[in-house]
C-alpha positions as CSV (number, residue, x, y, z in Angstrom):
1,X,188.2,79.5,316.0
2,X,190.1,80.6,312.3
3,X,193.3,81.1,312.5
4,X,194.8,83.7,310.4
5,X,197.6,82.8,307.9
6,X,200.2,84.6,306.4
7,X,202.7,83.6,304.0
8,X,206.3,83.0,305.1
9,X,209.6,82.2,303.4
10,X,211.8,79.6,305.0
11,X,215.4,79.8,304.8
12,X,218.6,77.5,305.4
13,X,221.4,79.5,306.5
14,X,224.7,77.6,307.7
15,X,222.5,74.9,308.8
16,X,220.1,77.2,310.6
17,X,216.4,77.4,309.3
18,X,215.6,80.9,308.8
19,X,211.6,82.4,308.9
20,X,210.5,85.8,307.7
21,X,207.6,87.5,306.6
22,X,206.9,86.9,303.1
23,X,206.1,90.2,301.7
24,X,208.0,93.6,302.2
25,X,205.9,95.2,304.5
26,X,207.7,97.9,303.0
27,X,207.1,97.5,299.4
28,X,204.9,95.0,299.8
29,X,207.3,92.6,297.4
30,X,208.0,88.9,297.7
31,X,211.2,88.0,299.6
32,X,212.1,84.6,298.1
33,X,212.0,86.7,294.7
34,X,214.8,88.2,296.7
35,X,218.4,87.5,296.2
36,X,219.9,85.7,299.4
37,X,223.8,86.0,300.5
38,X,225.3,84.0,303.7
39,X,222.5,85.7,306.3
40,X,221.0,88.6,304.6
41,X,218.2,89.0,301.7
42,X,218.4,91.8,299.1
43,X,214.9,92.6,297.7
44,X,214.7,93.2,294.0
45,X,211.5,95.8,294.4
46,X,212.7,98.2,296.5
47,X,216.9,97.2,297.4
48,X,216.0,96.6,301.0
49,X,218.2,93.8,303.0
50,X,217.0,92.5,305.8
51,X,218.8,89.7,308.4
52,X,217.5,86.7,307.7
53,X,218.0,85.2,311.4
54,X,215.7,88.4,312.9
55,X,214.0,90.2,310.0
56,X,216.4,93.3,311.2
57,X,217.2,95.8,308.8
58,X,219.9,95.9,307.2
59,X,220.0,98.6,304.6
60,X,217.0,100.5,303.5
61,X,214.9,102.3,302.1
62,X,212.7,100.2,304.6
63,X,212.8,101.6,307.8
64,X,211.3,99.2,309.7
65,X,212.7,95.5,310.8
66,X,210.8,92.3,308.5
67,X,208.4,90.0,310.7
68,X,210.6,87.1,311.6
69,X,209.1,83.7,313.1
70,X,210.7,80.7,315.3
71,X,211.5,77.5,313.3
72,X,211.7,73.8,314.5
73,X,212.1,70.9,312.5
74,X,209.4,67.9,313.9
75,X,209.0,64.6,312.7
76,X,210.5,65.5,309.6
77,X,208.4,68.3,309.2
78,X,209.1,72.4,309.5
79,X,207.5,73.8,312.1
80,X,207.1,78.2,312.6
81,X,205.3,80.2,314.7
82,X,205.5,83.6,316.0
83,X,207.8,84.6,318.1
84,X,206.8,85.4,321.4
């Protein structure tokens, strides 16, 4: 079976790791290019900000929330998956 893979930023927010979405599914830019403050992300293509803890929106233009994933730290390693 092939799993399908998507790119995902990770982010530390007052100790809590943080997993969106990569791309805007708005604008289709990258969020790491984006510049982040306590637990929201301003995107440089388009001025969206999305909640880094959910992918909600925060301001738009998007109008839609940002994929967000669950995080876990194992053995050292980052773990994400999507939420269920």
């Amino acid at each position: 079976m092939r799993q399908a893979t998507n790119d995902v930023m990770v982010y530390r927010a007052g100790g809590a790791l943080c997993a969106l979405a990569d791309h805007c599914m708005h604008a289709g830019g990258p969020l790491h290019d984006g510049q982040g403050r306590g637990w929201a992300s301003d995107l440089p293509v388009d001025a969206s900000t999305f909640n880094l803890a959910d992918g909600s929106l925060v301001r738009g233009p998007a109008t839609a929330p940002q994929p967000s994933y669950e995080t876990r730290v194992q053995d050292g390693k980052i773990e994400v998956r999507s939420r269920t």
